[in-house]
Backbone as a chain_set.jsonl record, in Angstrom:
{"seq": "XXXXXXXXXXXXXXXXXXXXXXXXXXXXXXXXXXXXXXXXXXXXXXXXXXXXXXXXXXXXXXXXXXXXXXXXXXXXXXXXXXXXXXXXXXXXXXXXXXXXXXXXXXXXXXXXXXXXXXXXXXXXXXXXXXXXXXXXXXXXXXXXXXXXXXXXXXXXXXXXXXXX", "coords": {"N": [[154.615, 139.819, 44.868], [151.213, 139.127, 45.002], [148.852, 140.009, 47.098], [145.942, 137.555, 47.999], [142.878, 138.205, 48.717], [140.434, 137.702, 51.095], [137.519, 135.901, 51.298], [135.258, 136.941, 53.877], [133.141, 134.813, 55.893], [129.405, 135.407, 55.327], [126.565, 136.07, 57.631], [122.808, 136.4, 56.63], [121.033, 138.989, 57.836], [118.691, 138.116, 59.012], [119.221, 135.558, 59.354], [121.378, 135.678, 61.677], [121.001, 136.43, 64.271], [120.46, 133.381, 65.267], [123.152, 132.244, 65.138], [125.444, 130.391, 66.866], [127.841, 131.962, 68.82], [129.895, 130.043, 68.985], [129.213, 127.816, 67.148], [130.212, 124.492, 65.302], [129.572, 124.766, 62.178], [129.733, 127.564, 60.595], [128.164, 128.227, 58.367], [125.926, 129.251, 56.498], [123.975, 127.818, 54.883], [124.012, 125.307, 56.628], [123.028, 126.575, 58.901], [120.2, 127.507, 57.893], [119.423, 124.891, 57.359], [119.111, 123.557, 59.625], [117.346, 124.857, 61.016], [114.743, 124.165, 59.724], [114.721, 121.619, 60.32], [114.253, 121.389, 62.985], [111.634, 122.758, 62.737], [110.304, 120.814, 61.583], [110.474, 118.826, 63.161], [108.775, 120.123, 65.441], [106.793, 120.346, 64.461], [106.223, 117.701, 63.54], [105.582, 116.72, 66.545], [103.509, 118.979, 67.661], [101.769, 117.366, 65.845], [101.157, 114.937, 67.003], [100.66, 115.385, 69.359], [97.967, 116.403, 69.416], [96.557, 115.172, 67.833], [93.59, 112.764, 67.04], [91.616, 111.212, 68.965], [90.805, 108.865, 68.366], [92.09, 106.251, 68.083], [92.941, 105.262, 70.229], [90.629, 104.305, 71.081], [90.139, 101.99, 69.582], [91.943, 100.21, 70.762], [90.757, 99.915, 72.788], [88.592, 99.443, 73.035], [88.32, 96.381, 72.635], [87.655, 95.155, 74.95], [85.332, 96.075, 75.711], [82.994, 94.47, 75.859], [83.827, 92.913, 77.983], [83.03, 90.924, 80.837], [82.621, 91.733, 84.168], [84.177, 90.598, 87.137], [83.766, 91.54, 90.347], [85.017, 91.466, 93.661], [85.006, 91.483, 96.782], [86.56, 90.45, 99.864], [86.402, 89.743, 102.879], [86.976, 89.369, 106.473], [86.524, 87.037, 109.074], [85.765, 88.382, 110.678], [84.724, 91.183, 110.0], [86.783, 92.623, 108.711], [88.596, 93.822, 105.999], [90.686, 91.731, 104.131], [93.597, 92.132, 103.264], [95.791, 90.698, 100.461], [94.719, 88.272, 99.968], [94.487, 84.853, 98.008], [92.915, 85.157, 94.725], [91.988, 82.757, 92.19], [90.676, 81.761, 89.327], [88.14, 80.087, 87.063], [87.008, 78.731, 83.904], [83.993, 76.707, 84.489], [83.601, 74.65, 83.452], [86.337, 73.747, 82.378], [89.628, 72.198, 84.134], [91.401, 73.679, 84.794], [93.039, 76.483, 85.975], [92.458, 80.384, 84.844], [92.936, 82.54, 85.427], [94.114, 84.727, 87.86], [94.953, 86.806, 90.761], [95.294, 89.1, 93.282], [94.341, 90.002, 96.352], [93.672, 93.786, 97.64], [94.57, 96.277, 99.712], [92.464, 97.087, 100.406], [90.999, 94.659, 100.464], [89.831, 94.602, 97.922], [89.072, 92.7, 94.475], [89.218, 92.08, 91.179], [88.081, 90.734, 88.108], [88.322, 90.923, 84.747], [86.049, 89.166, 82.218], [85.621, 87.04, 79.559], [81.518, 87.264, 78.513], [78.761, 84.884, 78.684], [79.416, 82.651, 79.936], [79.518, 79.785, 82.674], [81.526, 80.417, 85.625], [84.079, 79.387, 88.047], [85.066, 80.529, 91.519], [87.618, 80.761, 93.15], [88.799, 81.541, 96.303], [92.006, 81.875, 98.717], [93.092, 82.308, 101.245], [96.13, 82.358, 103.819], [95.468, 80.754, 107.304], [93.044, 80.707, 106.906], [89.555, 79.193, 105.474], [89.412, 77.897, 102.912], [87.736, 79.467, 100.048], [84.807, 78.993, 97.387], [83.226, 80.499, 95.06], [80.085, 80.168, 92.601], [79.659, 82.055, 89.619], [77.91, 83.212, 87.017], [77.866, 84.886, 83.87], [75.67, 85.277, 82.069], [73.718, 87.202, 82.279], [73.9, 90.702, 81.836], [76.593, 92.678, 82.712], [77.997, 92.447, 85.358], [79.161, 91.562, 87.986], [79.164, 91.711, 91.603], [80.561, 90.361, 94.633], [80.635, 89.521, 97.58], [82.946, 88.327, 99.897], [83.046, 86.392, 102.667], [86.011, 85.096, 105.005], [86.133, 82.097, 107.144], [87.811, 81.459, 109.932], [90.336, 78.634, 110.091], [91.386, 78.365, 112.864], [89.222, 78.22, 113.919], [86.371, 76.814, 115.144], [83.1, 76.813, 113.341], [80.401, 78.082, 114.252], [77.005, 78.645, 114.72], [75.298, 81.606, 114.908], [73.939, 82.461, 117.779], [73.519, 80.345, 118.55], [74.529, 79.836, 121.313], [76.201, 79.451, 124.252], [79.431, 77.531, 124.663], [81.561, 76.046, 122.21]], "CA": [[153.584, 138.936, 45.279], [149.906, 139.737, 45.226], [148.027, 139.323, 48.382], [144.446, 137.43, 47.795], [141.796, 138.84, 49.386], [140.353, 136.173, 51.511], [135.799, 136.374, 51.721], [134.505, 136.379, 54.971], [131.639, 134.503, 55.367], [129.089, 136.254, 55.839], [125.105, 135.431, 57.207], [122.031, 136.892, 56.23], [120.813, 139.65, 59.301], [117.549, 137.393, 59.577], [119.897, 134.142, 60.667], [122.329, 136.056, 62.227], [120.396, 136.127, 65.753], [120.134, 132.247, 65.356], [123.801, 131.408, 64.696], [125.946, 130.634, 67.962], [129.741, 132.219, 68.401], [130.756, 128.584, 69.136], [128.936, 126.856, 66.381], [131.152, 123.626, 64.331], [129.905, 125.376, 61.259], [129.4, 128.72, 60.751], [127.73, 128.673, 57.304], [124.53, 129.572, 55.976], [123.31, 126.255, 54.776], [123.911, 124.121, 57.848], [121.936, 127.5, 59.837], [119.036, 126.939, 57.292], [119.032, 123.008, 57.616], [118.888, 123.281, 61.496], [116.036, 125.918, 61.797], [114.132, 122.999, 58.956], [114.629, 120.445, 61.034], [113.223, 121.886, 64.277], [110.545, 123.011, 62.387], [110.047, 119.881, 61.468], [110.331, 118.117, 64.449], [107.63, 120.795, 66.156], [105.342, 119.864, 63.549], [105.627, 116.175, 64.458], [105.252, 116.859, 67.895], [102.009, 119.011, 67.442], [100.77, 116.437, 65.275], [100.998, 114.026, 67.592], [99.855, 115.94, 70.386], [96.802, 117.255, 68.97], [95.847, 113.774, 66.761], [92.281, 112.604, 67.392], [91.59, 110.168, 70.381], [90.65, 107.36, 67.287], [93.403, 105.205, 67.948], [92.983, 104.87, 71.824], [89.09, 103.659, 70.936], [90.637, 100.964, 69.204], [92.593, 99.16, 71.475], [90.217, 100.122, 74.445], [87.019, 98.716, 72.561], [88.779, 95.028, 72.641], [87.478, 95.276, 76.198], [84.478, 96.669, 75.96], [81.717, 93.914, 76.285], [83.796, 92.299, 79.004], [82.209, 90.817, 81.773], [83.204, 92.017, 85.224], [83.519, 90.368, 87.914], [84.103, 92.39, 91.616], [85.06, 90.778, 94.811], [85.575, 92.083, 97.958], [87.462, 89.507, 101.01], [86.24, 89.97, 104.744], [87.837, 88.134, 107.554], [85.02, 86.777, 109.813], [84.994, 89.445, 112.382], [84.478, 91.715, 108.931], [87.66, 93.129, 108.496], [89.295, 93.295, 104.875], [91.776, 90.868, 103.857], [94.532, 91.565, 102.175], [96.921, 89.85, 100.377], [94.346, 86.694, 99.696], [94.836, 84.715, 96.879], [91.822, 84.666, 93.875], [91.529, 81.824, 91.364], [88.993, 82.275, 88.316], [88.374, 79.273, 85.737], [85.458, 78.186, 83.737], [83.697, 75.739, 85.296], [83.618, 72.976, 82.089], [87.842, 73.584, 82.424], [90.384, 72.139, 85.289], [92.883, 74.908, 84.627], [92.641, 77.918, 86.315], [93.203, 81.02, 83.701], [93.057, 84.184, 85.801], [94.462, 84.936, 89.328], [94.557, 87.869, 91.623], [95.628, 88.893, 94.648], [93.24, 91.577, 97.209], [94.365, 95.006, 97.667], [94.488, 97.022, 101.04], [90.998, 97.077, 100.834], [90.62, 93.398, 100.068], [89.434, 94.253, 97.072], [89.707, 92.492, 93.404], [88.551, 92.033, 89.635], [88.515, 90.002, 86.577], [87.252, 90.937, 83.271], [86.398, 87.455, 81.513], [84.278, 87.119, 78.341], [80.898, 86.792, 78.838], [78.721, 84.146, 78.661], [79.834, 81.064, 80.648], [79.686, 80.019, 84.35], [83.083, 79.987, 86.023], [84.216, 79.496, 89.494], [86.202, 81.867, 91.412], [88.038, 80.302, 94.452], [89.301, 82.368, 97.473], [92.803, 80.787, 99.437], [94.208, 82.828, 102.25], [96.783, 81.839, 105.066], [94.822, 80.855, 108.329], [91.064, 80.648, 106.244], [89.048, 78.508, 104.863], [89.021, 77.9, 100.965], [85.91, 79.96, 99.548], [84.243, 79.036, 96.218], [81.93, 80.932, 94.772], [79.887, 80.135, 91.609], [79.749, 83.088, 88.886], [76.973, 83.294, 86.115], [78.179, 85.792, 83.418], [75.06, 84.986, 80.659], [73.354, 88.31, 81.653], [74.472, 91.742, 82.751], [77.939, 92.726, 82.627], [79.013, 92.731, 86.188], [78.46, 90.492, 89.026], [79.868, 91.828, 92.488], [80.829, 89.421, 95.44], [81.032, 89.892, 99.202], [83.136, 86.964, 100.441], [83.572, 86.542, 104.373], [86.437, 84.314, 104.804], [85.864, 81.675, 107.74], [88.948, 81.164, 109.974], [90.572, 77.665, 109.643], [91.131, 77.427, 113.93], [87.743, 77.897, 115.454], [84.624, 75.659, 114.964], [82.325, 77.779, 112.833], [79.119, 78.148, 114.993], [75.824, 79.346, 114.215], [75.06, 82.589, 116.053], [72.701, 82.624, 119.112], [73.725, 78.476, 119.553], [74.586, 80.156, 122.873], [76.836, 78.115, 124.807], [80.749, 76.824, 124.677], [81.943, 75.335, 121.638]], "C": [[152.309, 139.678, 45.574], [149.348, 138.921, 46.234], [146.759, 138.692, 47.712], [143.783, 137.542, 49.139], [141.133, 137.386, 49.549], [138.785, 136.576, 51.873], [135.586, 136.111, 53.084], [133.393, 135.765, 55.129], [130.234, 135.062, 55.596], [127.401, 135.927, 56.2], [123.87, 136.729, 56.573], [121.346, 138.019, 57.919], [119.55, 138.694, 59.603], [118.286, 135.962, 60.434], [120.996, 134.385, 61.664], [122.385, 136.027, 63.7], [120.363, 134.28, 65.812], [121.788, 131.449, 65.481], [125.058, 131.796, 65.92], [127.395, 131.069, 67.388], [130.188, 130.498, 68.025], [130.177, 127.191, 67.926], [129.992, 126.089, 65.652], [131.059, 124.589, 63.451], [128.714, 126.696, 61.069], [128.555, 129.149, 59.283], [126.296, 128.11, 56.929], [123.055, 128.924, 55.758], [122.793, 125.555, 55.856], [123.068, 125.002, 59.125], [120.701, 126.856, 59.316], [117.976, 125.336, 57.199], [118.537, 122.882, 58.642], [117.798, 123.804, 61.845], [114.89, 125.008, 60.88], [113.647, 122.43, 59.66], [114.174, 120.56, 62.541], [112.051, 122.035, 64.061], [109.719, 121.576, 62.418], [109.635, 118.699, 62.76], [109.241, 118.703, 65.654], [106.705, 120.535, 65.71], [105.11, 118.448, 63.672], [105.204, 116.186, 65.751], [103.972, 116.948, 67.969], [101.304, 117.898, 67.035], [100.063, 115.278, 66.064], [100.352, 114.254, 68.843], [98.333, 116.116, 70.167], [96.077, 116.082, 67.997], [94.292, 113.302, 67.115], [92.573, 111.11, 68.097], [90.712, 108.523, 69.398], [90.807, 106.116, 67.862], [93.573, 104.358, 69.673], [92.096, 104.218, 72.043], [89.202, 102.22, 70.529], [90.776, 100.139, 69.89], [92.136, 99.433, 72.91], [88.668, 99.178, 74.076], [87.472, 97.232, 72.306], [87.992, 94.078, 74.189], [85.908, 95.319, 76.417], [82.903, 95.7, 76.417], [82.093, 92.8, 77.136], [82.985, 92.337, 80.054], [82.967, 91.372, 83.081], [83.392, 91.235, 86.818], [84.428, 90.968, 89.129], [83.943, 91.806, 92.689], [85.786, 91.329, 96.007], [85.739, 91.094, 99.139], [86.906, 90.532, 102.205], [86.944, 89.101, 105.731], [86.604, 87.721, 108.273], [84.691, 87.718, 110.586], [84.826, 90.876, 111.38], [85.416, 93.027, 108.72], [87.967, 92.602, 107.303], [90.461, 92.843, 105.037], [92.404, 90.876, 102.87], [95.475, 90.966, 101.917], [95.968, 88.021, 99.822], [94.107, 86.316, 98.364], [93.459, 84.142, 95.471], [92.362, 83.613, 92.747], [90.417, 81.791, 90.801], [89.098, 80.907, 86.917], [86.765, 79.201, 85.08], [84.832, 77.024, 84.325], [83.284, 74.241, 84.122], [85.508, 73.061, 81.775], [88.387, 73.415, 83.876], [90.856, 73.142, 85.097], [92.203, 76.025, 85.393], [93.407, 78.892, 85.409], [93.365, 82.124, 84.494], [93.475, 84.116, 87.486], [94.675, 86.431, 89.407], [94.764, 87.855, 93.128], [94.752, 90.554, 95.426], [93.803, 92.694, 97.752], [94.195, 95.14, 99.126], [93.393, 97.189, 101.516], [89.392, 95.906, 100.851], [89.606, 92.911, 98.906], [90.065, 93.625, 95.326], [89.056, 92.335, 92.859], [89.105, 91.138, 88.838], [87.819, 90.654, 85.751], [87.233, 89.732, 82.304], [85.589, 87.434, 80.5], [83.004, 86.393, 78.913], [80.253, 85.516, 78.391], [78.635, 82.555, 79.043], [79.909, 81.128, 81.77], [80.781, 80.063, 84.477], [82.694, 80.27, 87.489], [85.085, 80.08, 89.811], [86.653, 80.889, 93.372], [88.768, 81.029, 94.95], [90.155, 81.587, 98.318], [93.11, 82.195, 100.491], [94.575, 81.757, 103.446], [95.921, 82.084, 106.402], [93.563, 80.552, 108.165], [90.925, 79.633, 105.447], [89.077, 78.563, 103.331], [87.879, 77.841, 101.095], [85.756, 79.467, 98.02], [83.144, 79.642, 95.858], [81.731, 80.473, 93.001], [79.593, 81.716, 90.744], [78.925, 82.918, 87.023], [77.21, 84.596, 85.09], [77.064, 86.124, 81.845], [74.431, 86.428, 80.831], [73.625, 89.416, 82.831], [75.674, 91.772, 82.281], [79.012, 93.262, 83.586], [78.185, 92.189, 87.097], [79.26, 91.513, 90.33], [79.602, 91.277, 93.731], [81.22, 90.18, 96.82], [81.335, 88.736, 99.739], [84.037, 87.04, 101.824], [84.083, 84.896, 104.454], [86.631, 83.774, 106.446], [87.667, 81.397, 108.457], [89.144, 79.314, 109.71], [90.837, 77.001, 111.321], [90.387, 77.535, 114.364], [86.598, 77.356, 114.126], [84.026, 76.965, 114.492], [80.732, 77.584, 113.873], [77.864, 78.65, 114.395], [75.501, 80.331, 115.175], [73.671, 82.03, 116.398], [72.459, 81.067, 119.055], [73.595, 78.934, 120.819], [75.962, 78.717, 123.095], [78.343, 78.044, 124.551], [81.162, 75.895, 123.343], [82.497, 73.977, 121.878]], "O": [[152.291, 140.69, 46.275], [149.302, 137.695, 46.338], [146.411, 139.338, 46.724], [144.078, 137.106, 50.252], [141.136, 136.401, 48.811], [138.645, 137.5, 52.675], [135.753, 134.95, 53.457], [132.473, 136.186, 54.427], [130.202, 135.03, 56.827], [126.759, 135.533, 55.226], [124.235, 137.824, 56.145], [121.338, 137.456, 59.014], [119.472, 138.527, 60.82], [118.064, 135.497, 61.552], [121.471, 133.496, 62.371], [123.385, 135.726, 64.352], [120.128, 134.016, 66.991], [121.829, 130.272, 65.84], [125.561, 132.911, 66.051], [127.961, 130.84, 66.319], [130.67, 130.012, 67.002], [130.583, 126.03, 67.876], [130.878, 126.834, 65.233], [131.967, 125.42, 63.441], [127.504, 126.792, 61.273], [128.318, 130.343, 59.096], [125.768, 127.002, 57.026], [121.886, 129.143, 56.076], [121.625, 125.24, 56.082], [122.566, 124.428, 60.091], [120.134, 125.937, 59.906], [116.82, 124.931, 57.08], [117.546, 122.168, 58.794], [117.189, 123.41, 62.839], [113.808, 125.15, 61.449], [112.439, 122.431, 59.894], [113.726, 119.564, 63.109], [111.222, 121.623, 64.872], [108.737, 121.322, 63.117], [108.643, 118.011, 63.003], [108.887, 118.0, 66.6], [105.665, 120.434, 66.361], [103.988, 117.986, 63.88], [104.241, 115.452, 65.974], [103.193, 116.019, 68.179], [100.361, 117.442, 67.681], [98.933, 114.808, 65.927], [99.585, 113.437, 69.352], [97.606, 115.829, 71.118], [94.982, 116.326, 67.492], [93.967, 114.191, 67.902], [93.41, 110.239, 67.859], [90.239, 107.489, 69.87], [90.005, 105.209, 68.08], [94.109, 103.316, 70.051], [92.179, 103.432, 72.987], [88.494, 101.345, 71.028], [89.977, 99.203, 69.915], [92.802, 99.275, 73.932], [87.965, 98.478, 74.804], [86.688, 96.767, 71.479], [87.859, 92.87, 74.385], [85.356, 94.612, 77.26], [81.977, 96.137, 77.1], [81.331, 91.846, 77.294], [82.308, 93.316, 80.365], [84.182, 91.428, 82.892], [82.492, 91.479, 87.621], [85.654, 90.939, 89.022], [82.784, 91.487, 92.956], [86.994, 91.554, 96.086], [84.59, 90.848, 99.504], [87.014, 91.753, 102.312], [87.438, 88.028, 105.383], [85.57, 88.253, 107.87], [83.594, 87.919, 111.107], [84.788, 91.874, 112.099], [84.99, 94.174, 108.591], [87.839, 91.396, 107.092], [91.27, 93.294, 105.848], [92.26, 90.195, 101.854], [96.201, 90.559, 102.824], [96.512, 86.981, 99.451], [93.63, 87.11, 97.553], [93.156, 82.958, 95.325], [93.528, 83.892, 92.467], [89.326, 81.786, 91.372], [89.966, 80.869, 86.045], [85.701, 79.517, 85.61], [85.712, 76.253, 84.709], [82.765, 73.139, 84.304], [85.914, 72.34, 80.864], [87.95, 74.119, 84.786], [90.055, 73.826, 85.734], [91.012, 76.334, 85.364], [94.576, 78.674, 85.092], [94.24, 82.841, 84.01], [92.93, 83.264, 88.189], [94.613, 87.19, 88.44], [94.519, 86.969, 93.946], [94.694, 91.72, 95.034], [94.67, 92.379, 98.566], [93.714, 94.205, 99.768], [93.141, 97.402, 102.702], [88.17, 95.927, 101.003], [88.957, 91.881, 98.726], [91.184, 93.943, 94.921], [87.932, 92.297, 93.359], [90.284, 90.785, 88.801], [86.663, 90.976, 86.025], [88.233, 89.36, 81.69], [84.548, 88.037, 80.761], [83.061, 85.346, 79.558], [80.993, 84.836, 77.679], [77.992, 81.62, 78.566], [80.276, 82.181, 82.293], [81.417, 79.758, 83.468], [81.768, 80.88, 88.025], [85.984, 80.386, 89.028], [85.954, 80.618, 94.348], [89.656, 81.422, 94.193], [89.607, 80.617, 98.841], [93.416, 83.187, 99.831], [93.919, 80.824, 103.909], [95.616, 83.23, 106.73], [92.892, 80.148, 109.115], [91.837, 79.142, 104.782], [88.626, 79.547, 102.745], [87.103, 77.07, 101.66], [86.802, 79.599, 97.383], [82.069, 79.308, 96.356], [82.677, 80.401, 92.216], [79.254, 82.6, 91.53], [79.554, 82.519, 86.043], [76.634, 85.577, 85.559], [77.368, 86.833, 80.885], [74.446, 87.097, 79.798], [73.62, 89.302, 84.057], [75.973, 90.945, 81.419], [80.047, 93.905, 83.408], [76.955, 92.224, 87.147], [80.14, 92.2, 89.81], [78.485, 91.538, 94.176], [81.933, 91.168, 96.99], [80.433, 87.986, 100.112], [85.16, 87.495, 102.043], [83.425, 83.881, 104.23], [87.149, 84.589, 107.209], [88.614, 81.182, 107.701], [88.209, 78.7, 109.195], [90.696, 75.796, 111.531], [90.363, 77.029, 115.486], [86.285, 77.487, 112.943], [84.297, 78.04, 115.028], [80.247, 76.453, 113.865], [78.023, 79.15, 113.281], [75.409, 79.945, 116.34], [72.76, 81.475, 115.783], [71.402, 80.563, 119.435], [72.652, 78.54, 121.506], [76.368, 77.716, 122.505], [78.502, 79.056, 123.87], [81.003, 74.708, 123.63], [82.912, 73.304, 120.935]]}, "num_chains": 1, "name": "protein.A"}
């Protein structure tokens, strides 16, 4: 009986640093495929990293000749109010399309196309419902200072003097 001589397999010394003890397969090919496909996948990466800011102009310029409108909530004794609830419609529509609620600093925003009046109504718990009117034909930013009246004391006129 003749023994056959059995090939080892053997890599190239350049993939030889690349190819683990514990690899599934230990041959040549499936080294070459793998160091490809990284490549590959670094070169998408870069690409994508490094792409030109185009594409962000796009879908940011949809925006761009919105109108603004900026509203800041006071309480009467001119503390901000937050938590109070905005309402924004046009003022030739019942519906209200935009709401908003006032930050920590009782402030809030819409961006609405310009153009058209709309009204912007102010609700909080304890206060008076505010309306303000809102003119958006020129400029492209209105900003509001709305001091919200409580709902239990008689509003007075300063220096009445006197006892409600």
């Amino acid at each position: 009986m003749t023994k056959k001589k059995t090939k080892k397999k053997r890599f190239d010394p350049l993939f030889e640093f690349f190819r683990h003890p514990l690899s599934p397969s230990s041959h040549l090919t499936f080294v070459r495929l793998l160091l490809t496909l990284a490549g590959l996948v670094w070169l998408a990466g870069a690409a994508f990293v490094f792409a030109p800011a185009g594409g962000a102009q796009k879908s940011s310029g949809s925006h761009a000749h919105d109108f603004v409108i900026f509203a800041t909530v006071f309480t009467g004794r001119g503390f901000a109010l937050p938590g109070a609830r905005a309402r924004l419609r046009r003022e030739t529509e019942k519906k209200f399309r935009w709401e908003a609620m006032s930050d920590h600093q009782g402030e809030l925003a819409f961006r609405v196309p310009p153009g058209a009046d709309y009204e912007l109504t102010i609700e909080a718990r304890g206060f008076q419902t505010q309306t303000r009117k809102v003119d958006t034909r020129q400029g492209n930013r209105t900003d509001l200072t709305i001091r919200m009246e409580s709902a239990t004391e008689p509003h007075t006129e300063p220096g009445a003097g006197g006892k409600p």
